[in-house]
BAMARDREN-593972 format. One record per residue (C-alpha): residue number from 1; residue in one letter; x, y, z. Coordinates in nm, 2 decimals, m for minus. Each point is the difference from the previous one (the first is absolute). Example, Ala and Ser with C-alpha at 12.3 -4.5 7.8 and 13.67 -1.06 7.14 Angstrom:
<rs>
- 1, A, 1.23, m0.45, 0.78 .
- 2, S, 0.14, 0.34, m0.07 .
</rs>
This chain:
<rs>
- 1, X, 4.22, 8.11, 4.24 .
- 2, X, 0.01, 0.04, 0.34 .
- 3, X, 0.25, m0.18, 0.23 .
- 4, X, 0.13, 0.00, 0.34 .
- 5, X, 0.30, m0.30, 0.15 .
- 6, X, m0.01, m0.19, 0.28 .
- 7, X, 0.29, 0.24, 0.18 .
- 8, X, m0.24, 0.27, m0.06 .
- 9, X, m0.30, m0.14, 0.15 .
- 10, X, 0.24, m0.16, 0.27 .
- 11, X, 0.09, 0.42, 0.04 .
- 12, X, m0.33, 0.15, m0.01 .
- 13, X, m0.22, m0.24, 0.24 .
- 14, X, 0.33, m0.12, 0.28 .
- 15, X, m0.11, 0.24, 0.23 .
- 16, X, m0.40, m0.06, 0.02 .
- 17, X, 0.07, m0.39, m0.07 .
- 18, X, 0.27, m0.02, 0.22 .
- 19, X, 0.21, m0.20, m0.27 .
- 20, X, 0.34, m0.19, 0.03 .
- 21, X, 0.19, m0.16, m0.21 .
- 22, X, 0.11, m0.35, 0.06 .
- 23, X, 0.12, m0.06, m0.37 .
- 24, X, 0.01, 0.05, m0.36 .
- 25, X, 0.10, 0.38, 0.06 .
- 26, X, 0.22, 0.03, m0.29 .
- 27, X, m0.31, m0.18, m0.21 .
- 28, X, m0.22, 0.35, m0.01 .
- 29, X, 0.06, 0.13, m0.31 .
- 30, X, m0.30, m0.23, m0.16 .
- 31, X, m0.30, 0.25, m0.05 .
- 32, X, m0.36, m0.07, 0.00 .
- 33, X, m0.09, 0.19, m0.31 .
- 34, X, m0.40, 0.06, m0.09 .
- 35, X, 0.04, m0.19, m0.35 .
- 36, X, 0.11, m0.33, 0.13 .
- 37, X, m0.27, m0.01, 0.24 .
- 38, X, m0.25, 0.10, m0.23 .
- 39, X, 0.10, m0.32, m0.24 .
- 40, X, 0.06, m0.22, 0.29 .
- 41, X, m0.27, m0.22, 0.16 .
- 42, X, 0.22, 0.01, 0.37 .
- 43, X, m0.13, 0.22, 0.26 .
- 44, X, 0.15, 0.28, 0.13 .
- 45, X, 0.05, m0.06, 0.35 .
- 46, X, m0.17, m0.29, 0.23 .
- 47, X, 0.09, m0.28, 0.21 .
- 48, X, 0.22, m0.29, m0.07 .
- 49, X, m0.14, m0.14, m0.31 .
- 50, X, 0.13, m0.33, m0.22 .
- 51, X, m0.26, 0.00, m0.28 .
- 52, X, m0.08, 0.33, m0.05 .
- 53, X, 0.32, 0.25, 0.10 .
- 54, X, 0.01, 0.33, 0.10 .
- 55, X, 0.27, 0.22, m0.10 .
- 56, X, 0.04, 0.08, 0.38 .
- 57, X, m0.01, m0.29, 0.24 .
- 58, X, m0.10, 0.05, 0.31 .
- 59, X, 0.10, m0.29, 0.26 .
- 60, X, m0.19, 0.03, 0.32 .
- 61, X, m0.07, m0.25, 0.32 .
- 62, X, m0.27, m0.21, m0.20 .
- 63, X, 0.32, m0.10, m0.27 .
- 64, X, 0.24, m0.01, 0.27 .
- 65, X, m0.23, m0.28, 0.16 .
- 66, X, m0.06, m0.23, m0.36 .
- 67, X, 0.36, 0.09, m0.10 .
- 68, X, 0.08, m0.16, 0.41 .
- 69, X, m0.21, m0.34, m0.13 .
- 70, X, 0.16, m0.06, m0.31 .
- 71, X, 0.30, m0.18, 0.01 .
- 72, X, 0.32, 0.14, m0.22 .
- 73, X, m0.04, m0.15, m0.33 .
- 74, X, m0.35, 0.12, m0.03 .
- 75, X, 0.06, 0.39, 0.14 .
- 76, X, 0.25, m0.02, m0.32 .
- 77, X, m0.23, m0.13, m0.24 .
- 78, X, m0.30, 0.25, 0.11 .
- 79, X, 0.25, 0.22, m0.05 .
- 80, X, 0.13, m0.09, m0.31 .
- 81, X, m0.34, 0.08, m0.13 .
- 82, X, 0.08, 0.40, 0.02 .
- 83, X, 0.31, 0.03, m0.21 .
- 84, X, m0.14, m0.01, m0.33 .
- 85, X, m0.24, 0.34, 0.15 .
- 86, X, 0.12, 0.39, 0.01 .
- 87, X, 0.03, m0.05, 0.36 .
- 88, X, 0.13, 0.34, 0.11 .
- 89, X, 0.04, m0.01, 0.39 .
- 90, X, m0.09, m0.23, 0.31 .
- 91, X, m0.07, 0.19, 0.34 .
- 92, X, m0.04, m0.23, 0.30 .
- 93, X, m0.24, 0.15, 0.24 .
- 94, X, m0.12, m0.08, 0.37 .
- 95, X, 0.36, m0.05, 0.11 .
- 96, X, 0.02, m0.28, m0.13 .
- 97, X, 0.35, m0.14, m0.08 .
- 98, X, 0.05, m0.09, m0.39 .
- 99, X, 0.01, m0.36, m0.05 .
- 100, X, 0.39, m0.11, m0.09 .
- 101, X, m0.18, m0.13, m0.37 .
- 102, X, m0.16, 0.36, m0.09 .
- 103, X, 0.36, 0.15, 0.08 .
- 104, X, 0.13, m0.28, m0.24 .
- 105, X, m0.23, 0.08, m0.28 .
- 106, X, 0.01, 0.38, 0.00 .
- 107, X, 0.35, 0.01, 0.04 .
- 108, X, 0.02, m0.23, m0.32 .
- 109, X, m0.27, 0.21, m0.15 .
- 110, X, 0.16, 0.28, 0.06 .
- 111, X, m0.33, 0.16, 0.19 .
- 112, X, 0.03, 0.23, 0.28 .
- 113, X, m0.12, m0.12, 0.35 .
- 114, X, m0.17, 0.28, 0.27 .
- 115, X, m0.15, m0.06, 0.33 .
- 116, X, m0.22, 0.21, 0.16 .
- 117, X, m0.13, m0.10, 0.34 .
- 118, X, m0.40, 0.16, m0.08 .
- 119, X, m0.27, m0.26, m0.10 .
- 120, X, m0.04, m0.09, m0.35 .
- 121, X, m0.29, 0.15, m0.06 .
- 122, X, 0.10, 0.35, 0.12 .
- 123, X, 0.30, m0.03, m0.27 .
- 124, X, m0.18, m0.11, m0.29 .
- 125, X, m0.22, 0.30, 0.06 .
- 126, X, 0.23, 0.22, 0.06 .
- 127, X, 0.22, m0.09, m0.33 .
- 128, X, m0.30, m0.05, m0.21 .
- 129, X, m0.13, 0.37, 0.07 .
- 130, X, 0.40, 0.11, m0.07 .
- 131, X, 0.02, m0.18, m0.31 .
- 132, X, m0.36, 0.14, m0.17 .
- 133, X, 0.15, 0.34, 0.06 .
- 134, X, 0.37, m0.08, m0.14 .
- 135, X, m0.13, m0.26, m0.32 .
- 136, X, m0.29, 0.26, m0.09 .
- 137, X, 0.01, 0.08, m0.35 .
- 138, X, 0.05, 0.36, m0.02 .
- 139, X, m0.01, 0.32, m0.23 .
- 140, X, 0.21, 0.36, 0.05 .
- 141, X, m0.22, 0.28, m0.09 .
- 142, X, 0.14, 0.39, m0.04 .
- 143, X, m0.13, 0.25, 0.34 .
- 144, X, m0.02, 0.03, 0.32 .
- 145, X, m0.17, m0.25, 0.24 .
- 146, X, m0.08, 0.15, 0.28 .
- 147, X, m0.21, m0.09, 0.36 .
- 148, X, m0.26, 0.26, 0.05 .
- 149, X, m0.27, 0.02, 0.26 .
- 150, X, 0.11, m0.40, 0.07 .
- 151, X, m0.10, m0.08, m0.40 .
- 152, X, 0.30, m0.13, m0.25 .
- 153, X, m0.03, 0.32, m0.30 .
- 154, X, 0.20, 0.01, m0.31 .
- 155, X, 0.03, 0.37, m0.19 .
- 156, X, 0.07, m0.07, m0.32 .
- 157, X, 0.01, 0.27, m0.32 .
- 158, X, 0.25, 0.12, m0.25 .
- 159, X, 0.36, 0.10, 0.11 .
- 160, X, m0.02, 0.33, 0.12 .
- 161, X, m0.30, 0.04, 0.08 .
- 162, X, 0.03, 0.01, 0.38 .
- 163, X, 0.00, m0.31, 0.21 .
- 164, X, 0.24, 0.03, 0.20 .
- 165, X, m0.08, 0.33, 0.09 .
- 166, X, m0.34, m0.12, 0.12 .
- 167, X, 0.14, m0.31, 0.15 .
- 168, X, 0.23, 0.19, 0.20 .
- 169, X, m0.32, 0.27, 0.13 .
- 170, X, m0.20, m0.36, 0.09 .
- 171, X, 0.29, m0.15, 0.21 .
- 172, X, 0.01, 0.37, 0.23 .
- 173, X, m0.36, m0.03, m0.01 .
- 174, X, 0.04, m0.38, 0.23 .
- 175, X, 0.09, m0.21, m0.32 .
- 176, X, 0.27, m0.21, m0.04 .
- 177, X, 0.23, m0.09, m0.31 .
- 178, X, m0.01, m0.37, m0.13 .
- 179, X, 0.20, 0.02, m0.35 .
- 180, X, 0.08, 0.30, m0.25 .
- 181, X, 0.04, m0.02, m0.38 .
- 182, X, 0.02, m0.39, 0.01 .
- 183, X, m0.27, m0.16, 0.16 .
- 184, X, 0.04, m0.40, 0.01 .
- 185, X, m0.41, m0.15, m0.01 .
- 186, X, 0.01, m0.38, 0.14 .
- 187, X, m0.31, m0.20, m0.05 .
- 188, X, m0.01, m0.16, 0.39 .
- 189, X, m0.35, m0.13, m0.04 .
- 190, X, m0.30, 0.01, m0.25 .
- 191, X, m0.14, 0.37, 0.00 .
- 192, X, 0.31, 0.12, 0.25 .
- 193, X, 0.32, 0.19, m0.19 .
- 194, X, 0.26, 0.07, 0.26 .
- 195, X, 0.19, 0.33, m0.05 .
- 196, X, 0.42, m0.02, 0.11 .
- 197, X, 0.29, 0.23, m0.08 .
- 198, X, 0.31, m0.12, m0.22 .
- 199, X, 0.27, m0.07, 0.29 .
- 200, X, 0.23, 0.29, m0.17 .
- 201, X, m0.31, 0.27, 0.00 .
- 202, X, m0.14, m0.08, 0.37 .
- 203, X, m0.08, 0.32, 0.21 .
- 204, X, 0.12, 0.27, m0.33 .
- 205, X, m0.21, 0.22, m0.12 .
- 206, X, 0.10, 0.20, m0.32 .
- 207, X, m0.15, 0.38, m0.01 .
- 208, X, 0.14, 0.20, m0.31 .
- 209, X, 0.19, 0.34, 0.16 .
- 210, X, 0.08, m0.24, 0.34 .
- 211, X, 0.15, m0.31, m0.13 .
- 212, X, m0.04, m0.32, 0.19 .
- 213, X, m0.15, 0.03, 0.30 .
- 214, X, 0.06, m0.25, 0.31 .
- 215, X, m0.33, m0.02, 0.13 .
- 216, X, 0.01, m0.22, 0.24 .
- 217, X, 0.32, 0.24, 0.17 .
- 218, X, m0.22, 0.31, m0.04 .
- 219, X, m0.26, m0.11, 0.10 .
- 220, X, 0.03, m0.28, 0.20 .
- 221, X, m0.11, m0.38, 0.04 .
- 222, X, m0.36, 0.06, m0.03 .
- 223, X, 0.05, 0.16, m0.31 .
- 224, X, 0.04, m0.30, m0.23 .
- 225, X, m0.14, m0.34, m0.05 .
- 226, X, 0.15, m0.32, m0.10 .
- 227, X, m0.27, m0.11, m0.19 .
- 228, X, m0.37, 0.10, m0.09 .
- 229, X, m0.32, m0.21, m0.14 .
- 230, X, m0.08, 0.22, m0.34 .
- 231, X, m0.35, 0.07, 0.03 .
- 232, X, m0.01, 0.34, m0.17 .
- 233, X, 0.18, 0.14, m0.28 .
- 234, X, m0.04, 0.43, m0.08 .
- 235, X, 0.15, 0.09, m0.31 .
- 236, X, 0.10, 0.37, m0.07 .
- 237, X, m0.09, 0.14, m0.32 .
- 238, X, 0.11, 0.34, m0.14 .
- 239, X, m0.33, 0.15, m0.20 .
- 240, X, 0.00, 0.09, m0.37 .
- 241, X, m0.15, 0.30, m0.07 .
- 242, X, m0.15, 0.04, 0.33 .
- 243, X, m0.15, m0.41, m0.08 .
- 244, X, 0.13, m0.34, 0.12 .
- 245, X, m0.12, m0.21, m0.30 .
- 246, X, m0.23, m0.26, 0.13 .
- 247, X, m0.06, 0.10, 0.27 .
- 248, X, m0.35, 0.05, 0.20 .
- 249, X, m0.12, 0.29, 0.20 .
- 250, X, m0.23, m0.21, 0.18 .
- 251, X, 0.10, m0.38, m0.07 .
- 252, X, m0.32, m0.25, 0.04 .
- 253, X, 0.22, m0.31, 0.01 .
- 254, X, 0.36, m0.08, 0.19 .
- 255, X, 0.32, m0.01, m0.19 .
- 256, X, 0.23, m0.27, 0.08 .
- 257, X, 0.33, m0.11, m0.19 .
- 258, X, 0.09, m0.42, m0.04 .
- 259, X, 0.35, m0.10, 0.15 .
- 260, X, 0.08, m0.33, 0.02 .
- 261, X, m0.38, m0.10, m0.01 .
- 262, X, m0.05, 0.22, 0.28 .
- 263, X, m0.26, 0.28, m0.04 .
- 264, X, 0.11, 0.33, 0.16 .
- 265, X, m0.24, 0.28, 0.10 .
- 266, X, 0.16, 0.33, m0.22 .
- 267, X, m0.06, 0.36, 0.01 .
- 268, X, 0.14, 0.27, m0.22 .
- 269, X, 0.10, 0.35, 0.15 .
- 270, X, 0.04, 0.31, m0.27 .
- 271, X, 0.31, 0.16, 0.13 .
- 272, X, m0.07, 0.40, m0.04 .
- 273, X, 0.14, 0.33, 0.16 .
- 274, X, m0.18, 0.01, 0.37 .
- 275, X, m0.13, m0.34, 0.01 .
- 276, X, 0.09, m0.16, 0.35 .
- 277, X, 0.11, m0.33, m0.11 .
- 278, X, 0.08, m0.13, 0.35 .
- 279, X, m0.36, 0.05, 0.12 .
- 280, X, m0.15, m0.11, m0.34 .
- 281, X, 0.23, m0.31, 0.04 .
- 282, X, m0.16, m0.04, 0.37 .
- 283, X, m0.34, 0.02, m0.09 .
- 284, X, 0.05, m0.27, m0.26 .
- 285, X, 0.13, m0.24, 0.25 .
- 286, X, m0.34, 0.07, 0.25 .
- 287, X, m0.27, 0.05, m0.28 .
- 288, X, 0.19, m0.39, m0.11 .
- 289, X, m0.09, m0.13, 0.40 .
- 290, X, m0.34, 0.13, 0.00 .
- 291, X, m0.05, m0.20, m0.31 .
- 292, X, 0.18, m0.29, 0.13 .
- 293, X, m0.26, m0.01, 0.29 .
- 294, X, m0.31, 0.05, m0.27 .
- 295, X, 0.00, 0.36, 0.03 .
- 296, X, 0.02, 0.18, m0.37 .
- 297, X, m0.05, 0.39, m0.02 .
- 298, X, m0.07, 0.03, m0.34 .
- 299, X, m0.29, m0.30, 0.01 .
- 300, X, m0.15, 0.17, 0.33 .
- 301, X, m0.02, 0.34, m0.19 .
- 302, X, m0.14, m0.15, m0.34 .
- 303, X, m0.26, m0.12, 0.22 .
- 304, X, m0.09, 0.32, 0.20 .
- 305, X, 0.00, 0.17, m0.33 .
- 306, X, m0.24, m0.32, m0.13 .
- 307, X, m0.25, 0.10, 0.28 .
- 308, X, 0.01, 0.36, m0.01 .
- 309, X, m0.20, m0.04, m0.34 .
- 310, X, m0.18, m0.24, 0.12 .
- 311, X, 0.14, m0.31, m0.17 .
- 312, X, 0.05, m0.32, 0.18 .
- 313, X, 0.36, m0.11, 0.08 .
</rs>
């Protein structure tokens, strides 16, 4: 299952949160994990909350002026409320100062305090949008992922059979590299798989004859991608015969393959001597656009064949 720790998000989100730690450092090796928050009935992030916890607090000016009206014996009871939940963290925004009782009870909790001096609202965004991208349940599929003409493509097909080769003609055609051979799929929203390289594999590209190739050194920065939306998959497939099996010379209906629950648009390539994979590859991705703005090629010449004989649409 997924899972990230408190130092980690602390890491990942100090700089655009402007985060400080005021205690509890030592505390961060408790991880928010994607099966615990699945079975538990807490939210994930939100304000100060008694009754209903979130596994990070968030303790802005409207707390800091009920915590100011309750006297001492009732801040510790409210808060005696939270340490039977998976509290993981408490970040104080606003500037406000942390009440002398919430140092208390995370230090006896053993939860980590931050500060950041931003609004509340402009945290819990900014961590909520983090955390769907880091708790996504995710898949690894075998190819290359790549960004072409701005749309997230994975070439898939049997070892051998050439993707890397054709990977590494799309990036010197303007494309850039995302993952090769291990292709990590997260599931970030409903009908959205997010593409991302395994941390040892990020910016190699392995061509048989060259080795490993540094792409983003040869080829610079704009050369690769941190991470791409999957919305097209083009698998390679090496004829038998002179035949792919299955497959249609002029296909009526889109093919699409399931991951995660996600449908993804698919197109297979036969891979023969003289083909130009690259620009086949290419077309794919802008015959996919024109459909995704309701323009289909194959439908618009059914129907100029349909009225040549004089049969209605």
């Amino acid at each position: 299952m997924p899972e990230i720790s408190v130092a980690q998000l602390f890491k990942d989100n100090q700089q655009a949160l402007q985060l400080a730690w005021i205690a509890g450092e030592s505390f961060t090796a408790a991880c928010l994990d994607t099966r615990r928050i699945n079975q538990s009935n807490e939210g994930l992030i939100g304000h100060l909350n008694f009754y209903h916890p979130n596994w990070i607090q968030i303790f802005s000016q409207t707390e800091s002026a009920y915590f100011a009206a309750m006297g001492e014996a009732e801040r510790e009871q409210a808060l005696a409320r939270l340490q039977q939940s998976g509290i993981a963290c408490v970040i104080v925004s606003d500037r406000e100062p942390a009440p002398d009782a919430l140092r208390r009870f995370t230090q006896r909790m053993q939860v980590p305090l931050i500060a950041s001096p931003l609004p509340s609202l402009q945290i819990i965004w900014v961590i909520r949008t983090y955390l769907g991208r880091a708790l996504a349940e995710f898949v690894t599929r075998h190819g290359v992922l790549l960004d072409v003409l701005g749309m997230g493509v994975l070439l898939t097909g049997e070892s051998g059979v050439g993707k890397s080769e054709l990977a590494l003609e799309l990036i010197t055609r303007g494309g850039g590299l995302v993952a090769d051979d291990v292709v990590e799929l997260y599931h970030i929203a409903p009908e959205t798989l997010e593409g991302r390289s395994p941390e040892l594999l990020r910016d190699f590209l392995e061509v048989r004859g060259l080795g490993m190739l540094n792409i983003r050194t040869i080829f610079g920065e704009t050369a690769v991608r941190v991470r791409k939306n999957l919305k097209l998959i083009v698998q390679l497939e090496k004829p038998v015969g002179g035949v792919v099996p299955g497959l249609e010379r002029l296909p009526l209906t889109a093919s699409f393959e399931e991951i995660m629950g996600v449908r993804v648009r698919k197109v297979v390539l036969p891979v023969a001597a003289g083909r130009n994979l690259a620009v086949l590859a290419e077309a794919a991705v802008r015959n996919y656009v024109l459909q995704l703005r309701g323009i289909d090629s194959t439908q618009e010449f059914i129907q100029r064949q349909e009225q040549h004989f004089g049969r209605e649409p």
